[in-house]
N, C-alpha and C positions, 0 to 999 in steps of 0.2 A: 280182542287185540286192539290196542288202542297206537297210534302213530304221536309221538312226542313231537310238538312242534320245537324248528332248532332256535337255539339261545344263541345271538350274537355272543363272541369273547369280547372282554375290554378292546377296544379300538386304540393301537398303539402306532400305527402308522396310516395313511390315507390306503397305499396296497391293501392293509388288511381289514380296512373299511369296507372296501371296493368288493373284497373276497368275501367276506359277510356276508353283504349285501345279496351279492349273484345265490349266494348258497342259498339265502333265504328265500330271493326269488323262485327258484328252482323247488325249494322243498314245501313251497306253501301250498299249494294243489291238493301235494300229498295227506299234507293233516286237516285239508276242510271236505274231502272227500269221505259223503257219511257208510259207500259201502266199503271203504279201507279200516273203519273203527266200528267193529262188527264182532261175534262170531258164531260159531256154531254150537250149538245145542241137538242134542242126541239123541234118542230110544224115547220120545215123543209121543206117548199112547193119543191119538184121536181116535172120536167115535161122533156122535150125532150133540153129547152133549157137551158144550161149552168149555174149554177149560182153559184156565188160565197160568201162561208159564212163565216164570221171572226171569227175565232176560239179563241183568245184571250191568247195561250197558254205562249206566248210570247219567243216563240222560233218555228221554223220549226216542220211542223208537223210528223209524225211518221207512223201510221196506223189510221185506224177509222173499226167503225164498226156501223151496223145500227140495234138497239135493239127494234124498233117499228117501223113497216110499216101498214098504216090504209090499203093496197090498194096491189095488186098483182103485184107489181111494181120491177123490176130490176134497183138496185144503181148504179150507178160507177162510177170511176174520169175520168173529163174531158180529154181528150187530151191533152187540153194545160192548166197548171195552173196557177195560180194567184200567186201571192206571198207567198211561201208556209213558208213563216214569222208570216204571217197574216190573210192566208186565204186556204180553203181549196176548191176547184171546183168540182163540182159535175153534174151529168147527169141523170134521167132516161130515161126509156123506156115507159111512158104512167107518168099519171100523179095521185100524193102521195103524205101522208102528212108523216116525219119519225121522228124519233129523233136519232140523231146519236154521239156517242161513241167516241170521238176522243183523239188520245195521239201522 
């Protein structure tokens, strides 16, 4: 999910300058916030060895978080990572199916 930042309209009175303006104040938070331009990724096999999943965010990834784990399994980034443009690397500690949270 990605949050479009707002496009002023032509400025046709100082009011609708002014209206602009607040709106843009207001909505800028929301599109430089990197866990709002994110999202989820599903049925996630880890296990002990490495794998790398293409996150699609189409920028460098941020954080992640893993919001369903079938299995007693500890997540976490590989050592060495992938292209973190494109992909994010992942490890467990035994082997899990997750869905994971990425921004």
């Amino acid at each position: 999910m990605s949050i479009k930042a707002f496009r002023k309209p032509p400025q046709t009175s100082p009011e609708l300058t002014q209206l602009a303006t607040a709106v843009d104040d207001y909505t800028r938070p929301l599109t430089q916030n990197p866990v709002l331009d994110s999202r989820i990724i599903q049925r996630i096999k880890v296990s002990t060895t490495k794998i790398d999943i293409a996150h699609s965010l189409g920028r460098p990834w941020v954080g992640w978080w893993v919001v369903r784990n079938d299995g007693a399994v500890v997540v976490y980034e590989a050592p060495v990572q992938a292209d973190r443009n494109k992909y994010i690397s992942l490890v467990g500690n035994g082997l899990s199916t997750v869905d994971l949270y990425i921004f």
